[in-house]
C-alpha positions in Angstrom: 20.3 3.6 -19.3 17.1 3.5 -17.4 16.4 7.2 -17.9 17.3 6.7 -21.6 14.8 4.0 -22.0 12.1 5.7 -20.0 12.1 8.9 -21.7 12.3 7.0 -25.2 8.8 5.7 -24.3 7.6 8.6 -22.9 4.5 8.4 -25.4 3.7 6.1 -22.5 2.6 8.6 -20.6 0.1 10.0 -23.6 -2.1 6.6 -23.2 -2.6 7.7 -19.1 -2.4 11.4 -19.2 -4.2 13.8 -21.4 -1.9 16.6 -22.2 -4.4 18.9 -22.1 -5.4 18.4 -18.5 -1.6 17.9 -17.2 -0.8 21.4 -19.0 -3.8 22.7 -17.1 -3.5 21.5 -13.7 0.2 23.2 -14.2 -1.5 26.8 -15.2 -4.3 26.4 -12.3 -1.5 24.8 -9.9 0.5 28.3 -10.6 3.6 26.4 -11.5 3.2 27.9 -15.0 2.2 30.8 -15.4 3.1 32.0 -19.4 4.2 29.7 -22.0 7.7 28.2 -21.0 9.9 25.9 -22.6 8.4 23.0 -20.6 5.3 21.9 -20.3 3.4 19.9 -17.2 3.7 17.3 -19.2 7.5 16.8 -19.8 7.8 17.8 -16.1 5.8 14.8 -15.0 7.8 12.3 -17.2 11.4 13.7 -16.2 10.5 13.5 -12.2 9.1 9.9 -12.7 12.4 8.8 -14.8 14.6 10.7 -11.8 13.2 9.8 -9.2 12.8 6.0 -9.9 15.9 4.4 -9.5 17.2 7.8 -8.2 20.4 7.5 -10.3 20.3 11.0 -12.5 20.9 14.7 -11.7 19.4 17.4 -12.5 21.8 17.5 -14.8 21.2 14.3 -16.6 17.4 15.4 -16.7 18.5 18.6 -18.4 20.4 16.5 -20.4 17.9 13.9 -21.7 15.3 16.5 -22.2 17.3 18.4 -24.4 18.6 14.8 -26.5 14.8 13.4 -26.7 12.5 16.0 -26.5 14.6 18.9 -27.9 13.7 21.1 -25.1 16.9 22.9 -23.5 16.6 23.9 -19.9 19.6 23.9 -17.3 19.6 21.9 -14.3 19.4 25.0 -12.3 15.8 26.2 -13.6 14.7 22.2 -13.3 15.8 22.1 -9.7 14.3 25.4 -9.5 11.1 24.7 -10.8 10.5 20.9 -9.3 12.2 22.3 -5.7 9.0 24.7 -6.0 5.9 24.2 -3.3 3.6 25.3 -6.5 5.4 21.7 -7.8 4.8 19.7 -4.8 0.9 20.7 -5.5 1.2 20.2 -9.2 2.7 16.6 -8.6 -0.3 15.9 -6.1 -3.1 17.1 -8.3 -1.7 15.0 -11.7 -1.4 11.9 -9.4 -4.8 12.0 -8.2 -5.7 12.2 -12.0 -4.1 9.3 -12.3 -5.9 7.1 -10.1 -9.1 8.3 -11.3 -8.0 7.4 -14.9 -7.4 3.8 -13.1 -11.2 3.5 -12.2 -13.6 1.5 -15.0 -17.3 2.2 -14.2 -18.1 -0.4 -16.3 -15.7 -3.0 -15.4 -17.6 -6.1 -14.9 -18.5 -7.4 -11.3 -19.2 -10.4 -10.0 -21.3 -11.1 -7.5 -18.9 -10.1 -3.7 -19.6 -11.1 -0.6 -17.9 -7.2 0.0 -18.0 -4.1 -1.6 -14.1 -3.6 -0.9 -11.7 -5.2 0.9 -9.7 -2.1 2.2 -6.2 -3.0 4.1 -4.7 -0.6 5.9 -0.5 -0.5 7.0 2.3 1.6 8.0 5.5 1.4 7.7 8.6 3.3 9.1 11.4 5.5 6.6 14.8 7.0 7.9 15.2 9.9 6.8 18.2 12.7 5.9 19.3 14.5 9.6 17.9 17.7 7.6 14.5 17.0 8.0 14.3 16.4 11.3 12.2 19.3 12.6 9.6 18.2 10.5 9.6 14.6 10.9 11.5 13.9 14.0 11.7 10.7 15.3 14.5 9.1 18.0 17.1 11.5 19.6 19.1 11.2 22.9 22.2 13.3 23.7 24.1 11.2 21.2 22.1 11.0 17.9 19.0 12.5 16.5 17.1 10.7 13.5 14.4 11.7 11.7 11.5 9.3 10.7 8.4 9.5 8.8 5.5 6.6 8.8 3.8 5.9 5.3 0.2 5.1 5.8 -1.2 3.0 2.8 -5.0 1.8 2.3 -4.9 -0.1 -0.8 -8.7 -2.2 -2.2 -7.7 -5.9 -2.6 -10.5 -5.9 -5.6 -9.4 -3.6 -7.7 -5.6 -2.9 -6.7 -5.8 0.3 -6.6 -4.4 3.1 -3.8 -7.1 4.5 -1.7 -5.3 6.3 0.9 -1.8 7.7 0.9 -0.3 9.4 4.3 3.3 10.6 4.5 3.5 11.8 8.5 6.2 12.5 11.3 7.0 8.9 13.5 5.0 10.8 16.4 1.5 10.2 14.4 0.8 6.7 14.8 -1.4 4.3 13.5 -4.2 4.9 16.5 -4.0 8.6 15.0 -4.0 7.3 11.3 -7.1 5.2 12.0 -9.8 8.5 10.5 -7.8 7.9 7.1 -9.7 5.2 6.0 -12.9 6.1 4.5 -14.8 3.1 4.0 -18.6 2.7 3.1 -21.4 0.3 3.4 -20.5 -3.1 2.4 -17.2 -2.8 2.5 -14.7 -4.9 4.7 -11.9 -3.3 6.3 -8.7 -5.5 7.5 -5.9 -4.3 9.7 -3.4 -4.8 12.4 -4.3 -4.2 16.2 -2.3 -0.7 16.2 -5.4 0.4 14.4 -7.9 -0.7 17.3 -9.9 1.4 18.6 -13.7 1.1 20.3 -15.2 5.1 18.6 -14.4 3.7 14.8 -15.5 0.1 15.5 -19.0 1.2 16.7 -19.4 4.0 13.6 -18.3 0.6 11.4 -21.5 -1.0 13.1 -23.4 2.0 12.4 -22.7 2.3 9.0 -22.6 -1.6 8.2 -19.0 -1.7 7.5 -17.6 -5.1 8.2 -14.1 -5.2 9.7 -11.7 -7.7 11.0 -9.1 -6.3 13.7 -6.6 -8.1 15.9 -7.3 -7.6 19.3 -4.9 -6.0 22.1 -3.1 -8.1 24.7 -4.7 -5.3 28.3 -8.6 -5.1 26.0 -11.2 -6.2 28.2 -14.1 -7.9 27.4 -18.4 -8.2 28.6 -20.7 -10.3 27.7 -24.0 -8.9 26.3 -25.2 -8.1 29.9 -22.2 -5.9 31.0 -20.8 -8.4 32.9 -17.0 -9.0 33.3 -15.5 -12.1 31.2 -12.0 -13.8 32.6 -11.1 -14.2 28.8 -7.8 -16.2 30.4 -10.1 -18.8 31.8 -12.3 -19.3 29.1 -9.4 -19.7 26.8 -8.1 -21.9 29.0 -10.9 -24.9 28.4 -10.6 -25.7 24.5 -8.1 -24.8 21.4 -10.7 -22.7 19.7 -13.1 -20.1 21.3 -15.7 -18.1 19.4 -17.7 -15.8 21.6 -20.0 -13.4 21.7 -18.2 -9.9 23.5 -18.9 -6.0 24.0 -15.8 -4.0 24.3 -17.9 -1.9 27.2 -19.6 -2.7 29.9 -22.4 -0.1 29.2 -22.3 0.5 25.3 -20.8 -0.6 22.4 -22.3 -3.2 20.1 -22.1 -6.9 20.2 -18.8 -8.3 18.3 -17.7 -11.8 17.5 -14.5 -13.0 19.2 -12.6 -15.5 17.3 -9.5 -16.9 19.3 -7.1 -19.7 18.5 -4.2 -21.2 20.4 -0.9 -20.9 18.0 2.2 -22.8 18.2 4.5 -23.1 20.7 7.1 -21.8 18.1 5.0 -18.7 17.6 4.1 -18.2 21.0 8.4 -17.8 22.1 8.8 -15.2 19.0 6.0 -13.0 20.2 7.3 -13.2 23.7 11.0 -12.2 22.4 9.5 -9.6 20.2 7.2 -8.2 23.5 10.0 -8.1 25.5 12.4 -6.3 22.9 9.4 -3.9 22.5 8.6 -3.1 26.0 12.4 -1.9 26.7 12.9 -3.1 30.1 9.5 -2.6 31.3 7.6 -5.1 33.3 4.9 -7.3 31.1 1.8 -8.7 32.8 1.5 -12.0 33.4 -2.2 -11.7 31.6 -0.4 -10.2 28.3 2.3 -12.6 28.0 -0.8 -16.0 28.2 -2.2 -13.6 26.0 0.3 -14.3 22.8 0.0 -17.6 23.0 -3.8 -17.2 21.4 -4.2 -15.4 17.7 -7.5 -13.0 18.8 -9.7 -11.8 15.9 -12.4 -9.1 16.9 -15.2 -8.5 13.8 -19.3 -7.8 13.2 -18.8 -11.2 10.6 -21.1 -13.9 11.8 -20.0 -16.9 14.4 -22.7 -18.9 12.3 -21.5 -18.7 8.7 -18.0 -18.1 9.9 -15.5 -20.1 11.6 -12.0 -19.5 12.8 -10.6 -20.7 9.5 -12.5 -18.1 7.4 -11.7 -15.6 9.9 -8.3 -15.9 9.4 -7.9 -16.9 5.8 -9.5 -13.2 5.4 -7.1 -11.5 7.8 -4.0 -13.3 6.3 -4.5 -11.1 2.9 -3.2 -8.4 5.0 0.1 -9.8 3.6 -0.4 -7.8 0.6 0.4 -4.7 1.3 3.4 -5.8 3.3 4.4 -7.1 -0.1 4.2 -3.6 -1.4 6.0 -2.1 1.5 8.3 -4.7 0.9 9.1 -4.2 -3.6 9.2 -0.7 -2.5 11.9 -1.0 -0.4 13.7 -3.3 -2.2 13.1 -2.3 -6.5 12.1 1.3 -5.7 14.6 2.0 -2.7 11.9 4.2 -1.2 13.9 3.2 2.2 17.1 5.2 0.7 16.7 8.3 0.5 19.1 10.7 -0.1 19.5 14.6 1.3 16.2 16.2 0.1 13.9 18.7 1.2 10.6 18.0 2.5 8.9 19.0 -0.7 11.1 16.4 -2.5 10.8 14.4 -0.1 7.0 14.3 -0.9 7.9 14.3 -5.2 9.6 11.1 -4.4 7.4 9.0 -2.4 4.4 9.7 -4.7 5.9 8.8 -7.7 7.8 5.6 -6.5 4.4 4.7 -5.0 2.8 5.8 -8.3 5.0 3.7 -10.1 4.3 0.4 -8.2 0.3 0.8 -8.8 1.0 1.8 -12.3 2.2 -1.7 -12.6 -0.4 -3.5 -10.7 -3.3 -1.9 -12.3 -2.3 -1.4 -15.6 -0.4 -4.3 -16.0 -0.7 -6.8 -13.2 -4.3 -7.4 -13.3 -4.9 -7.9 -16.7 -2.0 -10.0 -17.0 -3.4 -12.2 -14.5 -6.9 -11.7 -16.5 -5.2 -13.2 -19.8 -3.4 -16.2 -17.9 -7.0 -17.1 -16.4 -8.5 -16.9 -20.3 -5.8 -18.7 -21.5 -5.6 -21.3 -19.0 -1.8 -20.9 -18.2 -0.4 -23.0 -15.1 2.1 -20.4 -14.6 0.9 -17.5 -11.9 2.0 -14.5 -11.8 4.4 -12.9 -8.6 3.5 -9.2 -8.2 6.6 -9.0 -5.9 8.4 -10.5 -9.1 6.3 -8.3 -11.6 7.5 -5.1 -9.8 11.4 -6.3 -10.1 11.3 -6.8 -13.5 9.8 -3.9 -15.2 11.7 -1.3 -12.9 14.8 -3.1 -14.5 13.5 -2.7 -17.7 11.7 0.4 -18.8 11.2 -0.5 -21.9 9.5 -3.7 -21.1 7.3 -1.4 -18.6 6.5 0.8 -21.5 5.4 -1.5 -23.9 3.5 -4.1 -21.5 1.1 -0.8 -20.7 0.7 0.0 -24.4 0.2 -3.7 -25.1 -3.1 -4.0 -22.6 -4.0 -0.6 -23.7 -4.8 -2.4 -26.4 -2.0 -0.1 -28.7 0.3 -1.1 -31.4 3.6 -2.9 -30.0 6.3 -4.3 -32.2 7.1 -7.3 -30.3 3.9 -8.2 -29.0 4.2 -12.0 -29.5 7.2 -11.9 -26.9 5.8 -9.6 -24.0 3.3 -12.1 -22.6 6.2 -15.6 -22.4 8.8 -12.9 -21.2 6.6 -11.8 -18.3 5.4 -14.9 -17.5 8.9 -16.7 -17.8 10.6 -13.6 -15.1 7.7 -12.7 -13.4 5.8 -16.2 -12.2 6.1 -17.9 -8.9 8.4 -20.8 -8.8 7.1 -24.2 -8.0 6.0 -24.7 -4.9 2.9 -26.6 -2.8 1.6 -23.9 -1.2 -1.3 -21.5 -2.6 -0.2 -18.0 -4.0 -1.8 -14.9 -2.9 -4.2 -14.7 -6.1 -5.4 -18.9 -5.7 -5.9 -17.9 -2.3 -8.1 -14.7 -3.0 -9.9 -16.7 -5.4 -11.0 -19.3 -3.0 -12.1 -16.8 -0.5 -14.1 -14.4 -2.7 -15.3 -17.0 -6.0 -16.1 -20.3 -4.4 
C-alpha cells in the first residue's frame, strides 16, 4: 500500500529532481553506462519507496515498476544494480542535489542576531552481526555487536541538513568535532562530547559564536593565568557568570555561565555518572560538579544572562527530535541484514525523507499558519508521523506549496493541521520559543 501510493505520485519527484540531471549523474556516476531499461530516475524513486518503511522486496520493486511505470526488470538485476558501489555514489551525488535544490538565494531575511544556528548530535544504531568488521562496536567472549554513530549538523534557520556522518562506534564525537564547518556569524550549539580547547579558539578566530556545555575534570584561569577553585566560587551564590581561560598560558577569554539545578536533577546525573563510569571511582570534584548546569561561550556576560544562555542551548532539543521520528516513523534503528553499501542507501534516504518534509513542507506550513493567524501550531514530530503513513498526503502537500495543481487542495491544509498540531498545553512549543529568542 505504501509503495503503491508512493510510486503513484512519483511525478513528485519531477517538481525536486530534474530528469535530465539525475540521468546524468547516473552516466557520470558509471552506474549507467548505455541506454537500459531504467533510468536514474526510476532508480531514485523505487529505493526511496523500499527503503522507507522497509516493507517490500526486490521483488515487489520489480513488481511495481513493471505495474506503474511499465518498465520490466527482475529483482535480481534491481538488487544487482542498487547492491552496486557505482549505486552507493550515485545515491550520494542525487542527494546532495537535493539539498542544493532546498536552498532559496532569494528567500527573505530578516534581520538575525546569527548567520546560522548550527546543532550538532550523534546518536548510536545496532547494527546486523554482518557488519561488524566495519563498524564494530561491543564484544566480549560472549557476544559481539556492531554499532555505527550518525553524526547530524542540521541549521535551526533554515531546516536544512548541513552535515551527515555515518561512522564505526569507535569515532566519537571529540573525533566528529572537524565536521562542522561553520563561518563567521554563525552560532554553533552542542553537547560537552564535542568540547574541545583547538576548535574553540579557531571559533574565536574566525568570529564564530558557540555555546558548549562544559566537562565535569576542565579546569579553569582567570585572565592572568591564575588557577580558579571553580567549587568554591560556586559555592557562594545560585548563579555565577565569570570571566575564564581554558589555559593557563593561551587561549582566549570565554564567558562561564553556571547555575545550580534541582535537587531532582542533580540524583539523575549522579545515577546516570555512576552507570556510565562502570565501577570506576568518581571524584568527589565531578560528582559537586552535576549539581551546576555549566555553559562555556564567546556570547557577552553584558547583554546575556543565564536565562538567554540557556534558552539558546535548550534548542538543542531539535535534533534529538529528529533522532527521535527517525527512530520511531522511519525505523532507522531496525535495520535488517544489509551490506554496508545498503546500509549507507538506507540511512540517506530515510534521513532524506525526514528533511524532505521539514523543508518542503514543514516550514511553509508553518509560514501559512503565521499569515493566516491560526492558533493551532504545528508538531514536526507529529508532521513526520503522518505523512510517512500516508504517501499520498506526502505527495500532494509538496505539490500543493510547490505551488502545482492538487485536486483536493481545500482539504490538505485542516487535515494537516487537525493530525499534525500540538495538543493543548501551557507550555511554549519549539517554534513560539524560537520566535522569542531570534524575533523579539
Amino acid at each position: 500500500m505504501y509503495y503503491y501510493c508512493f510510486m503513484a505520485n512519483s511525478n513528485i519527484f519531477s517538481t525536486l529532481f530534474n530528469k535530465n540531471i539525475i540521468n546524468q549523474l547516473a552516466h557520470s556516476s558509471g552506474l549507467i553506462e548505455r541506454k537500459r531499461k531504467v533510468n536514474g530516475l526510476d532508480l531514485i524513486v523505487s529505493v526511496f519507496a523500499s527503503v522507507a518503511k522497509q516493507m517490500p522486496s526486490y521483488n515487489v520493486v520489480s513488481c511495481m515498476l513493471y505495474t506503474h511505470q511499465n518498465i520490466d526488470i527482475s529483482r535480481q538485476r534491481l538488487h544487482k544494480i542498487i547492491s552496486s558501489d557505482k549505486f552507493a555514489i550515485f545515491f550520494k551525488e542525487v542527494i546532495n542535489h537535493l539539498w542544493q535544490l532546498q536552498v532559496d538565494p532569494s528567500r527573505e531575511t530578516r534581520k538575525r542576531k546569527f548567520n546560522r544556528v548550527l546543532l550538532q548530535d550523534s546518536t548510536i544504531l545496532q547494527l546486523p552481526k554482518r557488519l561488524f568488521q566495519q563498524y564494530s562496536g561491543a564484544s566480549n567472549a560472549a557476544v559481539s555487536v556492531a554499532n555505527c554513530r550518525i553524526q547530524l549538523c542540521i541549521d535551526l534557520m533554515t531546516n536544512l541538513l548541513q552535515t551527515l556522518g555515518i561512522d564505526s562506534y569507535s569515532v566519537n564525537d571529540l573525533k566528529a568535532r572537524h565536521y562542522l564547518k561553520p563561518q563567521k556569524g554563525d552560532l554553533v550549539i552542542r553537547d560537552r562530547g564535542y568540547f574541545a580547547l583547538d576548535q574553540l579558539i579557531n571559533f574565536v578566530k574566525e568570529r564564530v559564536h558557540f555555546i558548549v556545555r562544559s566537562k565535569s575534570n576542565n579546569k579553569f584561569y582567570d585572565r592572568f593565568g591564575k588557577p580558579i577553585n571553580l567549587h568554591k566560587v560556586l559555592s557562594k551564590r545560585k548563579t555565577t557568570v565569570l570571566e575564564v581561560r581554558l589555559s593557563c598560558n593561551k587561549g582566549p577569554l570565554l564567558t562561564l555561565f553556571a547555575q545550580k539545578v534541582s535537587p531532582e536533577i542533580a540524583a539523575e546525573r549522579c545515577r546516570a555518572a555512576k552507570l556510565s563510569s562502570k565501577g570506576r571511582m568518581i571524584s568527589k570534584q565531578t560528582m559537586e560538579q552535576l549539581q551546576w548546569s555549566i555553559f562555556l561561550t564567546d556570547l557577552d556576560s553584558k547583554t546575556n544572562e543565564f536565562k538567554d544562555i540557556w534558552q539558546l542551548y535548550s534548542l538543542r532539543w531539535r535534533i534529538e527530535i529528529l533522532f527521535k521520528a527517525l527512530k520511531t516513523h522511519l525505523h532507522l534503528d531496525s535495520i535488517h541484514n544489509v551490506s554496508s553499501n545498503q546500509l549507507h542507501i538506507i540511512i540517506h534516504a530515510r534521513i532524506a525523507i525526514v528533511f524532505l518534509i521539514t523543508s518542503c513542507v514543514y516550514n511553509p506550513l508553518q509560514a501559512k499558519i503565521e499569515r493566516d493567524k491560526h492558533e493551532k501550531k504545528i508538531s514536526l514530530f507529529k508532521l513526520i508521523g503522518v505523512l510517512i503513513l500516508d504517501f499520498n498526503l506526502l505527495a500532494n502537500a509538496i505539490l500543493y506549496f510547490r505551488k502545482s495543481c492538487t485536486k483536493k487542495e481545500n482539504l490538505l491544509i485542516p487535515k494537516l493541521i487537525k493530525h499534525a498540531s500540538y495538543d493543548s498545553r501551557t507550555r511554549k512549543n519549539f517554534k513560539e520559543s524560537f520566535d522569542d529568542i531570534f524575533l523579539s
